[in-house]
SEPALO-749725 format. One record per residue (C-alpha): residue in one letter; residue number from 1; x, y, z. Coordinates in steps of 0.25 Angstrom, whole numbers, plus 5000, padded with zeros to 4 digits. Example, Ala and Ser with C-alpha at 12.3 -4.5 7.8 and 13.67 -1.06 7.14 Angstrom:
! SEPALO-749725
<r><r>a</r><k>1</k><x>5049</x><y>4982</y><z>5031</z></r>
<r><r>s</r><k>2</k><x>5055</x><y>4996</y><z>5029</z></r>
! end
This chain:
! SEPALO-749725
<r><r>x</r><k>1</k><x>5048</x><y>5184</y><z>5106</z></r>
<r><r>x</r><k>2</k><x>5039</x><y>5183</y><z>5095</z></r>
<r><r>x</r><k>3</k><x>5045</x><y>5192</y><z>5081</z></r>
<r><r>x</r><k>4</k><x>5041</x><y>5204</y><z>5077</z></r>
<r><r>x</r><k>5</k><x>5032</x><y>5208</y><z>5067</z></r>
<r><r>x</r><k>6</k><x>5037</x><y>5221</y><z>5056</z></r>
<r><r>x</r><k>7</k><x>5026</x><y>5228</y><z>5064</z></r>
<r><r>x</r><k>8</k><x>5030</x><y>5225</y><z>5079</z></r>
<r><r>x</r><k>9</k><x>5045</x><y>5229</y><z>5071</z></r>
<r><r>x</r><k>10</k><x>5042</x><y>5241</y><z>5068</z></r>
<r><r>x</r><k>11</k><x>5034</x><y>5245</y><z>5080</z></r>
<r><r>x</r><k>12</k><x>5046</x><y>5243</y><z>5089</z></r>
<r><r>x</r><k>13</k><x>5055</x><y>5250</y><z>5080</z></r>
<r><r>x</r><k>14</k><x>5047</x><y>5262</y><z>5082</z></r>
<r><r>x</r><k>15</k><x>5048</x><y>5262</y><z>5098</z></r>
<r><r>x</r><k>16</k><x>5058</x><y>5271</y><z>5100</z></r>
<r><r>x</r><k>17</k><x>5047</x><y>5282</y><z>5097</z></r>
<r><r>x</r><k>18</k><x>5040</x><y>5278</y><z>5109</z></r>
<r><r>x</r><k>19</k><x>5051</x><y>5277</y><z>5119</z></r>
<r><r>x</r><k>20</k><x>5057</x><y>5289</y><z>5112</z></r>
<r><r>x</r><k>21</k><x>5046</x><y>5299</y><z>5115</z></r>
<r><r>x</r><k>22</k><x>5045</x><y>5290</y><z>5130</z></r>
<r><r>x</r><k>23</k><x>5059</x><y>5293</y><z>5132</z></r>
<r><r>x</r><k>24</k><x>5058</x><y>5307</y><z>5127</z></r>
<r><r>x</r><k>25</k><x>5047</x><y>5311</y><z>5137</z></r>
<r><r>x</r><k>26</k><x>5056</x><y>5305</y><z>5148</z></r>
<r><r>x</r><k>27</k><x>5067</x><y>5312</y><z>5147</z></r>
<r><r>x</r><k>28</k><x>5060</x><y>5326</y><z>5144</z></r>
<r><r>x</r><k>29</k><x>5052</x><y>5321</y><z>5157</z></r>
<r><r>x</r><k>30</k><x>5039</x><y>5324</y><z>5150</z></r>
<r><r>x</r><k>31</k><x>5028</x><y>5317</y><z>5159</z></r>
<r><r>x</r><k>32</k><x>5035</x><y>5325</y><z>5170</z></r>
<r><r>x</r><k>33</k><x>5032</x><y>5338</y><z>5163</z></r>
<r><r>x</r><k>34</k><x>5018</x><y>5331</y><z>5157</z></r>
<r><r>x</r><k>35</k><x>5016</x><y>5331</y><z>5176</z></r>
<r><r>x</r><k>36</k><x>5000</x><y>5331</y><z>5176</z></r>
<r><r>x</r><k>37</k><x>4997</x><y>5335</y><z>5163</z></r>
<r><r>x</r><k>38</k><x>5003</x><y>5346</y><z>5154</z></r>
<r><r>x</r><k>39</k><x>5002</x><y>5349</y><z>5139</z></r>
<r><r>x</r><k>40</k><x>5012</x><y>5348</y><z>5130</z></r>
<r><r>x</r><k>41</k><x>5017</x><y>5364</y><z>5132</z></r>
<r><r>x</r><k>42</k><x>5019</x><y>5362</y><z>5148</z></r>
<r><r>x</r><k>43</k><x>5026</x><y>5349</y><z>5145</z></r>
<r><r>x</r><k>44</k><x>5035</x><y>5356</y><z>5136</z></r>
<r><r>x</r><k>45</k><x>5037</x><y>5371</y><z>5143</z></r>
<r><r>x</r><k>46</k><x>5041</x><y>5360</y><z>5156</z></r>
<r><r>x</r><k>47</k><x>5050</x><y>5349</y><z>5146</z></r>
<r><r>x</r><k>48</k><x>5058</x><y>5360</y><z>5141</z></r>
<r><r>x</r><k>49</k><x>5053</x><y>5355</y><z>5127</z></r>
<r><r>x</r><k>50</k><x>5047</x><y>5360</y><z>5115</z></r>
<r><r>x</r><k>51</k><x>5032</x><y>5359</y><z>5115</z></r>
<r><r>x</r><k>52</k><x>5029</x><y>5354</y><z>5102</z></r>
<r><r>x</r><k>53</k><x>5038</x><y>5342</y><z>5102</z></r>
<r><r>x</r><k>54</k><x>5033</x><y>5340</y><z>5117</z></r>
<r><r>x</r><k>55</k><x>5018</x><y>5339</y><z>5114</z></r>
<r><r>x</r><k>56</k><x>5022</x><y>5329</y><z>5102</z></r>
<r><r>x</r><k>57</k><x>5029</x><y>5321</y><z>5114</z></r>
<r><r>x</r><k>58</k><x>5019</x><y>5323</y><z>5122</z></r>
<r><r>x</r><k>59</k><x>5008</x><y>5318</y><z>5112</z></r>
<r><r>x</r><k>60</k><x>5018</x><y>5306</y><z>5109</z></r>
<r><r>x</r><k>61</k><x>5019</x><y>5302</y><z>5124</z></r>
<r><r>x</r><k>62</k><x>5004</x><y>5303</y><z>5124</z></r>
<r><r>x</r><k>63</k><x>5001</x><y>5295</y><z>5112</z></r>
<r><r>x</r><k>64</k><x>5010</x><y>5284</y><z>5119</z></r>
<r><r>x</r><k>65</k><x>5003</x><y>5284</y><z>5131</z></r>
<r><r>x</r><k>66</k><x>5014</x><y>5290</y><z>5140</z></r>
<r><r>x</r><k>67</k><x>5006</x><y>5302</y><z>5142</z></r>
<r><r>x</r><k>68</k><x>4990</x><y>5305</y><z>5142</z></r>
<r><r>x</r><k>69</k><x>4984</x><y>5320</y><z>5134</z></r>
<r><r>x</r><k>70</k><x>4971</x><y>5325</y><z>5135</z></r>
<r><r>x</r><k>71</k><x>4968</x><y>5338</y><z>5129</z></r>
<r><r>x</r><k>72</k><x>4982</x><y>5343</y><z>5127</z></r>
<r><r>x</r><k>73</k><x>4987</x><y>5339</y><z>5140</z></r>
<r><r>x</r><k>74</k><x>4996</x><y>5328</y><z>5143</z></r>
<r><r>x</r><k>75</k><x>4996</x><y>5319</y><z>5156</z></r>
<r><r>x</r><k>76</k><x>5005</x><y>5308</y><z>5163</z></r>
<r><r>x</r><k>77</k><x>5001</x><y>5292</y><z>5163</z></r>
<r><r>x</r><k>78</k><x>5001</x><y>5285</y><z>5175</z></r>
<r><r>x</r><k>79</k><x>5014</x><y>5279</y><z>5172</z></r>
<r><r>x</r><k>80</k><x>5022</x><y>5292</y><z>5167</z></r>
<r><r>x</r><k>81</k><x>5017</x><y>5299</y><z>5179</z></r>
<r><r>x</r><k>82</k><x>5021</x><y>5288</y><z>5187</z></r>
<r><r>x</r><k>83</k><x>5035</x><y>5285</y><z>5180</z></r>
<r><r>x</r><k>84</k><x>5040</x><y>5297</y><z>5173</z></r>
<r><r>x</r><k>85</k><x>5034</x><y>5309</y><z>5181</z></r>
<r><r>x</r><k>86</k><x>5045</x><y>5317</y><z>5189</z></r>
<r><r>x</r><k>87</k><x>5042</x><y>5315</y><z>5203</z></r>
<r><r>x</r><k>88</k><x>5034</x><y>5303</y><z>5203</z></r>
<r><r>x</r><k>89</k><x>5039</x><y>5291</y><z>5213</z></r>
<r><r>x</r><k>90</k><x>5040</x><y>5283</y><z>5201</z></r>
<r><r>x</r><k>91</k><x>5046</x><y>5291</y><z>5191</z></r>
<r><r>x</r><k>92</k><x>5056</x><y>5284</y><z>5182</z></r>
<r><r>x</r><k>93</k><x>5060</x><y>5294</y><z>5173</z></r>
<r><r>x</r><k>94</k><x>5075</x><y>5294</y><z>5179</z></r>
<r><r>x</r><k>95</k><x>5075</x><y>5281</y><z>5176</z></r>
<r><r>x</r><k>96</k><x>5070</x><y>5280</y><z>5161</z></r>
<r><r>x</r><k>97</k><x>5080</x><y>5291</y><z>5157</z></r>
<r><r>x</r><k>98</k><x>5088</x><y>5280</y><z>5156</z></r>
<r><r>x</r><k>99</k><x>5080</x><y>5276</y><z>5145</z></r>
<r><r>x</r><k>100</k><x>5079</x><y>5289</y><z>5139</z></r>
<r><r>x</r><k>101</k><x>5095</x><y>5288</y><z>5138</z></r>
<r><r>x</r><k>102</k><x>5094</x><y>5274</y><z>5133</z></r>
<r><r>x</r><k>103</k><x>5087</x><y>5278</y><z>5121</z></r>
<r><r>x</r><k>104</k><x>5099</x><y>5284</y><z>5114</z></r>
<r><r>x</r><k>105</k><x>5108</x><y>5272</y><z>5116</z></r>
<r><r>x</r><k>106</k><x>5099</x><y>5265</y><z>5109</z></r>
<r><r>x</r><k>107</k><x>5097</x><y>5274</y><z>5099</z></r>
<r><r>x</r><k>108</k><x>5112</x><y>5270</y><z>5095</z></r>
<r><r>x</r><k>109</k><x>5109</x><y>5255</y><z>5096</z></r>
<r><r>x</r><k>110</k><x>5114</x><y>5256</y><z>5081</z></r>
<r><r>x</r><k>111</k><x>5126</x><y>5259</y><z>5081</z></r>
<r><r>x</r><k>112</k><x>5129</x><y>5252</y><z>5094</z></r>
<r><r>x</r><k>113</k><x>5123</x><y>5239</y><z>5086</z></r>
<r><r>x</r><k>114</k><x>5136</x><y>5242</y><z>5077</z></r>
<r><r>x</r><k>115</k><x>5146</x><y>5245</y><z>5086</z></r>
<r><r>x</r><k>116</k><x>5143</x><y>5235</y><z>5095</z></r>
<r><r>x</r><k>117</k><x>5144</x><y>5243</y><z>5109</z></r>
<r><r>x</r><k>118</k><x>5135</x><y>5257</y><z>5113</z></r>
<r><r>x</r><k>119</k><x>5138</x><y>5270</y><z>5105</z></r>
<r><r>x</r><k>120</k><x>5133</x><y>5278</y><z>5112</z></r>
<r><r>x</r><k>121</k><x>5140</x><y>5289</y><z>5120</z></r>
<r><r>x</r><k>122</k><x>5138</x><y>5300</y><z>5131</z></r>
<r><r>x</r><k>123</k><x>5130</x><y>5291</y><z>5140</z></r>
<r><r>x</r><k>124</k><x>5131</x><y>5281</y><z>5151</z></r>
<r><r>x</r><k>125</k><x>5137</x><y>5279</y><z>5166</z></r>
<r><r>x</r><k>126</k><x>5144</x><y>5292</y><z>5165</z></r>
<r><r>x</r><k>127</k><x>5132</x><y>5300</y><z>5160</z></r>
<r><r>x</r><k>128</k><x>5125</x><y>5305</y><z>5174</z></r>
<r><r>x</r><k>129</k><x>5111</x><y>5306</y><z>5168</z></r>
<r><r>x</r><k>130</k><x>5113</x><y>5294</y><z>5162</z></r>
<r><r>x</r><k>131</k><x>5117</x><y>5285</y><z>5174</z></r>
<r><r>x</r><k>132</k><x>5106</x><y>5292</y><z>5183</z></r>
<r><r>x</r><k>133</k><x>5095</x><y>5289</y><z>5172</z></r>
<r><r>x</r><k>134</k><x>5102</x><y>5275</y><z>5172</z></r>
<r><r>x</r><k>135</k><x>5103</x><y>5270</y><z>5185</z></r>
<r><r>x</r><k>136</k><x>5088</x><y>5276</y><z>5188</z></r>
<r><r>x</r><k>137</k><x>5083</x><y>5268</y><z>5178</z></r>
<r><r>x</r><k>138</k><x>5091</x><y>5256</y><z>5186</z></r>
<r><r>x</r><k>139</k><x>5086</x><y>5259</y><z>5198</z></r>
<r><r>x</r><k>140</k><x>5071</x><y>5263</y><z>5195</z></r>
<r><r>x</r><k>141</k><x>5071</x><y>5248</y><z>5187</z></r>
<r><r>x</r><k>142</k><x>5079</x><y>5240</y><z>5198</z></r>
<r><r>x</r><k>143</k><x>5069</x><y>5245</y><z>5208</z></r>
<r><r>x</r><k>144</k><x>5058</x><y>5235</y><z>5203</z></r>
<r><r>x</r><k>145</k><x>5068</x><y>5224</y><z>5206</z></r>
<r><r>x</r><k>146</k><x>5078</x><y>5227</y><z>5215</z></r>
<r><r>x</r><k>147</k><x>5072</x><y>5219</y><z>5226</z></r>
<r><r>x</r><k>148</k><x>5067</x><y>5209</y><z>5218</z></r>
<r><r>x</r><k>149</k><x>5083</x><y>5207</y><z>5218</z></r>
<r><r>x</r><k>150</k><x>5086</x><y>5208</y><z>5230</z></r>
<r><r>x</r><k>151</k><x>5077</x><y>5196</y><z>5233</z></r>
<r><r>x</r><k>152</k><x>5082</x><y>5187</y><z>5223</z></r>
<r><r>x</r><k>153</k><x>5096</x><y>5191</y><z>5225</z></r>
<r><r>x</r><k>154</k><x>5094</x><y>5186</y><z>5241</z></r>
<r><r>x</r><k>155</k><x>5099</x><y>5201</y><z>5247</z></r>
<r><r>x</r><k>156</k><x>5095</x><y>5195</y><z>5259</z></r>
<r><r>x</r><k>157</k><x>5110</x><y>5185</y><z>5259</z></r>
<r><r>x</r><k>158</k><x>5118</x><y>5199</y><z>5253</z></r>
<r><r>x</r><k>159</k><x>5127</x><y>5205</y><z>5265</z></r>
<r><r>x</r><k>160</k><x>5136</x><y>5212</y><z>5254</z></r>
<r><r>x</r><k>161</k><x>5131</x><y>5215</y><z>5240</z></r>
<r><r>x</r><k>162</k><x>5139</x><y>5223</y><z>5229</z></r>
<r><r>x</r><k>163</k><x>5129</x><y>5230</y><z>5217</z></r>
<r><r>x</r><k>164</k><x>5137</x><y>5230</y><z>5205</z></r>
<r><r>x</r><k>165</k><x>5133</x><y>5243</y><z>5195</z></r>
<r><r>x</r><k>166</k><x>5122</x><y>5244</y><z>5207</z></r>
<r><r>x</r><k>167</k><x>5116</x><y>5257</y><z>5199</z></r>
<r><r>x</r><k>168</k><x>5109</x><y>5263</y><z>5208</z></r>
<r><r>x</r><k>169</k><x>5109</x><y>5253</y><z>5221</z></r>
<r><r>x</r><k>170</k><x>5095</x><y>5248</y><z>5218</z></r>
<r><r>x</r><k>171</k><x>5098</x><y>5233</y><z>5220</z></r>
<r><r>x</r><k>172</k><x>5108</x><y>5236</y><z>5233</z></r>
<r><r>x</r><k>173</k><x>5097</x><y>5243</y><z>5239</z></r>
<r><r>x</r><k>174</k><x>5087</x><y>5231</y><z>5236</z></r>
<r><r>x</r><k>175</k><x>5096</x><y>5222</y><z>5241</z></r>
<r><r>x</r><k>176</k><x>5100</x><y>5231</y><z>5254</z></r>
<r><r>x</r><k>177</k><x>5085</x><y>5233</y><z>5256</z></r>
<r><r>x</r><k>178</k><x>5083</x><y>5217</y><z>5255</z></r>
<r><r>x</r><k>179</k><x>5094</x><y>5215</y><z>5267</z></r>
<r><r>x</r><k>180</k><x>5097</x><y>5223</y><z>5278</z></r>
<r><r>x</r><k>181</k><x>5111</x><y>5217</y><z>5278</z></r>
<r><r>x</r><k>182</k><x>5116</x><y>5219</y><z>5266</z></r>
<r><r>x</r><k>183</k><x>5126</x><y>5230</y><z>5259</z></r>
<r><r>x</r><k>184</k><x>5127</x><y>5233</y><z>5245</z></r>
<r><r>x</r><k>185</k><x>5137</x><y>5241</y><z>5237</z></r>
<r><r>x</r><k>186</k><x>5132</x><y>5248</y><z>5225</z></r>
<r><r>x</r><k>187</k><x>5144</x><y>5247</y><z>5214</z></r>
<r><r>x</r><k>188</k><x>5143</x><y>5259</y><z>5203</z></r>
<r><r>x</r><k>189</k><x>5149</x><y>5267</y><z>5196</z></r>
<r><r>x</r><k>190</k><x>5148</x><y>5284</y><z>5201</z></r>
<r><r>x</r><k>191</k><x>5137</x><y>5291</y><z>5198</z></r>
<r><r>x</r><k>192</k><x>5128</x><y>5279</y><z>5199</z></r>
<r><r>x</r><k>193</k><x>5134</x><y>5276</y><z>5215</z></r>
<r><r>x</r><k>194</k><x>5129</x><y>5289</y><z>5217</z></r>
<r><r>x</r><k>195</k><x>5116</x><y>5287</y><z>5212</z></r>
<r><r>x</r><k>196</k><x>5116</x><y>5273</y><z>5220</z></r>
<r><r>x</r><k>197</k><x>5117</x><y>5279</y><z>5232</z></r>
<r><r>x</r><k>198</k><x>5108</x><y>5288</y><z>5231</z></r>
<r><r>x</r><k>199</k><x>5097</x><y>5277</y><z>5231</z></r>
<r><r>x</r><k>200</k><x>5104</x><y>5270</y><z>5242</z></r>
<r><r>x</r><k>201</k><x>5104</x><y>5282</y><z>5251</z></r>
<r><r>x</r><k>202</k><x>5088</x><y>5284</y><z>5246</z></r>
<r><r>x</r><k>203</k><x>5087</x><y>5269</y><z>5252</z></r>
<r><r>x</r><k>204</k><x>5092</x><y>5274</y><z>5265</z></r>
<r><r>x</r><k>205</k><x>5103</x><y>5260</y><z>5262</z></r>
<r><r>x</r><k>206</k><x>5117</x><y>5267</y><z>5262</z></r>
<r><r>x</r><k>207</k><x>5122</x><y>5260</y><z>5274</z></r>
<r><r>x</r><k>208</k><x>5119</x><y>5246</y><z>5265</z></r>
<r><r>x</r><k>209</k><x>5120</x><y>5249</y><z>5251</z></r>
<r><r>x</r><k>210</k><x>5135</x><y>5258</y><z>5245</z></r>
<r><r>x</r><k>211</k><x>5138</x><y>5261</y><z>5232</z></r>
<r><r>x</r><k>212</k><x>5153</x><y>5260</y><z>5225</z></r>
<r><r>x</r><k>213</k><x>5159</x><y>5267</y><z>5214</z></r>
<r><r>x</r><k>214</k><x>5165</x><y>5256</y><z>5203</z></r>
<r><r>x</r><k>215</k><x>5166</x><y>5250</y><z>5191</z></r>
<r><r>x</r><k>216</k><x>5159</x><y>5236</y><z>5189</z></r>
<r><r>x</r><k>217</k><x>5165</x><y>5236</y><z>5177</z></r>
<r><r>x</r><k>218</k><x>5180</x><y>5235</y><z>5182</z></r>
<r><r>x</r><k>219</k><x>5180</x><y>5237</y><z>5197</z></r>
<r><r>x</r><k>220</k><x>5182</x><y>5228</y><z>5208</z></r>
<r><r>x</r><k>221</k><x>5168</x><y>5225</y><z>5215</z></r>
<r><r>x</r><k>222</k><x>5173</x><y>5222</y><z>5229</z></r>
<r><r>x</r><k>223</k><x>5172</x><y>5208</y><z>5236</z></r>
<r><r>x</r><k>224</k><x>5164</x><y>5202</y><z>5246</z></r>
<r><r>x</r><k>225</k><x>5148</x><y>5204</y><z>5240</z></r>
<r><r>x</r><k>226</k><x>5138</x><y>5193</y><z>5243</z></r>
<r><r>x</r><k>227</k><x>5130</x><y>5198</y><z>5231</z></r>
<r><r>x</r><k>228</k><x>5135</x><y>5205</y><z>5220</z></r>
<r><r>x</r><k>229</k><x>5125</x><y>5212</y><z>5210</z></r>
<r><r>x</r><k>230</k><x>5124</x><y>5216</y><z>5196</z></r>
<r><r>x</r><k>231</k><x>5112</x><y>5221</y><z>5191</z></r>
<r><r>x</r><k>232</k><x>5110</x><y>5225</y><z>5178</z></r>
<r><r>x</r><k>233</k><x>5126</x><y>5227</y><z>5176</z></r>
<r><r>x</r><k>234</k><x>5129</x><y>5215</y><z>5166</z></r>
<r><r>x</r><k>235</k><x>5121</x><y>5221</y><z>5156</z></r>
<r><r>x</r><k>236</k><x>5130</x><y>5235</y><z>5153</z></r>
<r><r>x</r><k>237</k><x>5144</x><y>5225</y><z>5152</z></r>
<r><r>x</r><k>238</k><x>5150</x><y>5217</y><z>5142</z></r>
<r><r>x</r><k>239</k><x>5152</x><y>5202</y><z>5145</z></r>
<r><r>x</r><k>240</k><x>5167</x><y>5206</y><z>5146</z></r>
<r><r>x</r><k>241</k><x>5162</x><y>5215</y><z>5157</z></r>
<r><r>x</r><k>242</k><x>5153</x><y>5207</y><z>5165</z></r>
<r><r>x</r><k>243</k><x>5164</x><y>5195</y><z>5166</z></r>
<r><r>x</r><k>244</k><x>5172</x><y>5205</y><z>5173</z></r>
<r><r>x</r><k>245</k><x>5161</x><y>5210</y><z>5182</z></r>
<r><r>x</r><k>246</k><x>5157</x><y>5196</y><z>5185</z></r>
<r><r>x</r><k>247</k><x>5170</x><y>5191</y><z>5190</z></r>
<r><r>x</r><k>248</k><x>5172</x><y>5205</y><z>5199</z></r>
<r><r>x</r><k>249</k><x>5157</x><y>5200</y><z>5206</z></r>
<r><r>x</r><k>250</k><x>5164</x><y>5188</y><z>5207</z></r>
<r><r>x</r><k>251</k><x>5175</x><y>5193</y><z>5216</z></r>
<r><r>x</r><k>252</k><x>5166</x><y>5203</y><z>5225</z></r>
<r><r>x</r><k>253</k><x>5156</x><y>5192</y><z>5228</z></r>
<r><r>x</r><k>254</k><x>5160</x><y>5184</y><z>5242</z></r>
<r><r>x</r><k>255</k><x>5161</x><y>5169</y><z>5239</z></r>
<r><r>x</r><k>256</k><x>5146</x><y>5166</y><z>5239</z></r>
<r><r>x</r><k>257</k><x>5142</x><y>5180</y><z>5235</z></r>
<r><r>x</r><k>258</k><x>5130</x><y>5181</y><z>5224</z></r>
<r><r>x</r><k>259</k><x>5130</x><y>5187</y><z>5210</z></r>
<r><r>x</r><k>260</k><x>5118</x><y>5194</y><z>5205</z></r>
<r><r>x</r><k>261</k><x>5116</x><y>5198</y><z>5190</z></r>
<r><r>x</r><k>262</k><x>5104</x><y>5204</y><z>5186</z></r>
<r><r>x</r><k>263</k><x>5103</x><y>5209</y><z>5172</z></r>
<r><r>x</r><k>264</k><x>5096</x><y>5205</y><z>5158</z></r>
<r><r>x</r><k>265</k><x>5098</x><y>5191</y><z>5156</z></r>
<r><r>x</r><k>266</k><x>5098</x><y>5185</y><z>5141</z></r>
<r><r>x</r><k>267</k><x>5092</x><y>5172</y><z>5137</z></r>
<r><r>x</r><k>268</k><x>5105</x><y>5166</y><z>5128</z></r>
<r><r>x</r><k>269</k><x>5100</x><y>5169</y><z>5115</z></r>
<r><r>x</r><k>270</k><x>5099</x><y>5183</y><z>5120</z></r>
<r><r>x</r><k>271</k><x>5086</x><y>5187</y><z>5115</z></r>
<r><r>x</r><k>272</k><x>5078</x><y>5187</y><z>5128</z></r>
<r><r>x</r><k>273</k><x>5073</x><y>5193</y><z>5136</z></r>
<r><r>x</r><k>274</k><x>5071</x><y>5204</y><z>5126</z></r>
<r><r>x</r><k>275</k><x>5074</x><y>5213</y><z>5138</z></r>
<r><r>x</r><k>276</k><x>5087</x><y>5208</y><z>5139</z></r>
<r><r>x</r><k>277</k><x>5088</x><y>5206</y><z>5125</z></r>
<r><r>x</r><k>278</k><x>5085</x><y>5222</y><z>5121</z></r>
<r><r>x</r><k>279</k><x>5095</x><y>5227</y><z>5134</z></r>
<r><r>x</r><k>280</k><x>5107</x><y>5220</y><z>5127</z></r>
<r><r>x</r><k>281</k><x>5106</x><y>5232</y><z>5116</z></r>
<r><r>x</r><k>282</k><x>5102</x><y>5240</y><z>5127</z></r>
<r><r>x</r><k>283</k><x>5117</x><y>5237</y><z>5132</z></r>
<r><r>x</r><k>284</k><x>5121</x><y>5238</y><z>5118</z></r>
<r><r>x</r><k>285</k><x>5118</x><y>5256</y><z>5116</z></r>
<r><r>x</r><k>286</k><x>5122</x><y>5257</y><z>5131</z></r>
<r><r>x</r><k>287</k><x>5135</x><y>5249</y><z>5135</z></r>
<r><r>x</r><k>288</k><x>5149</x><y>5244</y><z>5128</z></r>
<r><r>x</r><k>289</k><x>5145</x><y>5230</y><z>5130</z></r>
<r><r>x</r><k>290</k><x>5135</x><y>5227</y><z>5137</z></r>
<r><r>x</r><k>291</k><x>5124</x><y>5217</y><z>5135</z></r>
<r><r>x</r><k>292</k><x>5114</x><y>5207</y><z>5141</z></r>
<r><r>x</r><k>293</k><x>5117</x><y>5193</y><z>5144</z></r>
<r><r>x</r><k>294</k><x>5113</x><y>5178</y><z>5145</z></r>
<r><r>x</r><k>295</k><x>5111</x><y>5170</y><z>5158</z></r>
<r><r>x</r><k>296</k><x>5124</x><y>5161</y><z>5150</z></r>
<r><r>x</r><k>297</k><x>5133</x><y>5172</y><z>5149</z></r>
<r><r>x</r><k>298</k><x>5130</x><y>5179</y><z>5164</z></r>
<r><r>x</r><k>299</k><x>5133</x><y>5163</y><z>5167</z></r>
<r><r>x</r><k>300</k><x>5147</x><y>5160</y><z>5161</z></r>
<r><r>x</r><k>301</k><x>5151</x><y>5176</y><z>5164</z></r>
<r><r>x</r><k>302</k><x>5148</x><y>5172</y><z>5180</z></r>
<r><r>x</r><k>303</k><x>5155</x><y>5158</y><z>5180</z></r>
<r><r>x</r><k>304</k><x>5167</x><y>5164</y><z>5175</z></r>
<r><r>x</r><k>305</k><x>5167</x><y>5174</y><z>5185</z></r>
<r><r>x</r><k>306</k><x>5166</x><y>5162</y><z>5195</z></r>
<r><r>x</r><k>307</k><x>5152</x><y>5162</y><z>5200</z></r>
<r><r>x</r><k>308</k><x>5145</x><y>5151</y><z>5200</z></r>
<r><r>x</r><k>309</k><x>5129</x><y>5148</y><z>5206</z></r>
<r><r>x</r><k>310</k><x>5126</x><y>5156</y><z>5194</z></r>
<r><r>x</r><k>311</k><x>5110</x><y>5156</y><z>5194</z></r>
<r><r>x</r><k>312</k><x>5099</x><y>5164</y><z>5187</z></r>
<r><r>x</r><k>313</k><x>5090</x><y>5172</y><z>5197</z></r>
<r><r>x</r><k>314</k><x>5079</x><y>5178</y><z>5189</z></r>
<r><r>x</r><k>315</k><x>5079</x><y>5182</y><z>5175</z></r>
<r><r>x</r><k>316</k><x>5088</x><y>5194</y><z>5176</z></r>
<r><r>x</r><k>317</k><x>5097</x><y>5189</y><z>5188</z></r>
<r><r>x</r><k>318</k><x>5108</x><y>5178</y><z>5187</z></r>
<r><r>x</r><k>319</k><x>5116</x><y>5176</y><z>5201</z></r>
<r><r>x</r><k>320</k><x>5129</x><y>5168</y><z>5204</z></r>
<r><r>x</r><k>321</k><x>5139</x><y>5165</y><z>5214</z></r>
<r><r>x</r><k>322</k><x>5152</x><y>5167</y><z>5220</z></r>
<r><r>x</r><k>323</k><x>5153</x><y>5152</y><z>5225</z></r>
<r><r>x</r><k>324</k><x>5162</x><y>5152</y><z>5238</z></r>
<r><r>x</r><k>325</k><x>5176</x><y>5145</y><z>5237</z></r>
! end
């Protein structure tokens, strides 16, 4: 990636006020109350808000072309009527208030830079409004790709298959829809189960796809899974951690079973993808030790563990091998 200019600096030091005023407008549920079209005094008298700082809102989100005014009134885009309106088919606004709640973890980036771990306290798994904006978000991203993995996972040789921190059974269900013959179990933690099998029930797949309360932080997986799958886990642990939970795949997987680990994957200097590079900090405000990581280190961390095929897929997915005796 090419440097920046003092200019380009300072420009990306000032985007917090955009996301700000984006973020803001989502929680309050602006373009909802915005409907199809409404001045500044309805959307305020329906917000709940205080009409002059509404309409300097308003005028903002306007200005950044996330609403459209003519003559006073204010009106929807295609896209925030699409995305962020209340009853739309498409509407992500469950899943971005998970960004809304990101935004002050990384207001603390500080501090944590000094500590060394996240500061922040009073949010997380065992905040309800937190882990249901959280495991939307999961779930309204993984849909884009959740077949895509099935494919390049071969669902279609999967009898038995365990989902580690399965979220909200997205990928279980992808996988189930992929083969009529095989059974997933969804490993979460409660109230995330809950909200896991609520889309498995919606999926009409209850009598394929079961959810189990647990730790994959400490618990015994079981034993026996032809696949085993961690998506998007590695990320939130310490290396410590994820020498740990490798080993316990290890000893679910059948001889012959399959490891799947899909997650951010670093080039070895650690500066790209920038993606990658950008959710390491990202784990930094938001977990006690957790980081993204290096094609090497997955590597060495799964040949300790005993596995051994270990192969990259794509560019976010690594599998390996539980070899037969």
């Amino acid at each position: 990636m090419q440097p920046l200019t003092f200019d380009e600096l300072q420009s990306k030091m000032r985007g917090f006020q955009e996301s700000r005023i984006l973020l803001t407008a989502v929680e309050l549920d602006l373009f909802t109350h915005v409907g199809t079209g409404a001045n500044a005094a309805e959307v305020a008298r329906r917000a709940g808000t205080d009409p002059r700082a509404t309409e300097v809102l308003l005028n903002a989100l306007a200005a950044i072309g996330a609403l459209l005014k003519r003559d006073g009134t204010f009106f929807n885009t295609p896209a925030t009527a699409q995305y962020l309106v209340a009853g739309s088919p498409d509407c992500a606004r469950p899943a971005l208030m998970h960004t809304v709640h990101l935004f002050d973890s990384w207001a603390t980036l500080t501090r944590c830079v000094r500590s060394g771990t996240a500061v922040r306290a009073g949010a997380g798994a065992e905040d309800s409004q937190w882990t249901e904006s959280f495991i939307e978000a999961m779930h309204w991203r993984a849909q884009k790709d959740a077949a895509e993995l099935a494919r390049i996972g071969r669902a279609q040789d999967v009898r038995r298959m365990l989902d580690v921190g399965g979220g909200s059974g997205v990928y279980s269900i992808a996988f189930a829809r992929a083969n009529p013959a095989l059974h997933a179990e969804v490993l979460d933690r409660e109230p995330v189960t809950r909200i896991a099998r609520r889309h498995i029930l919606a999926e009409g797949l209850e009598d394929r796809v079961t959810t189990r309360v647990g730790d994959l932080t400490r618990d015994d997986l079981g034993s026996g899974y032809d696949l085993v799958l961690l998506s998007a886990i590695c990320h939130m642990l310490s290396p410590e951690e994820n020498r740990s939970l490798l080993a316990r795949c290890f000893r679910a997987l059948a001889p012959g079973g399959r490891l799947l680990i899909r997650d951010f994957i670093l080039d070895p200097e650690k500066t790209s993808p920038p993606q990658a590079a950008l959710f390491a900090v990202n784990m930094l405000v938001n977990t006690r030790g957790g980081s993204t990581y290096t094609e090497e280190e997955y590597s060495a961390w799964l040949r300790e563990a005993g596995f051994a095929g270990i192969r990259r897929e794509a560019a976010d997915l690594i599998a390996a091998v539980r070899a037969a005796p």
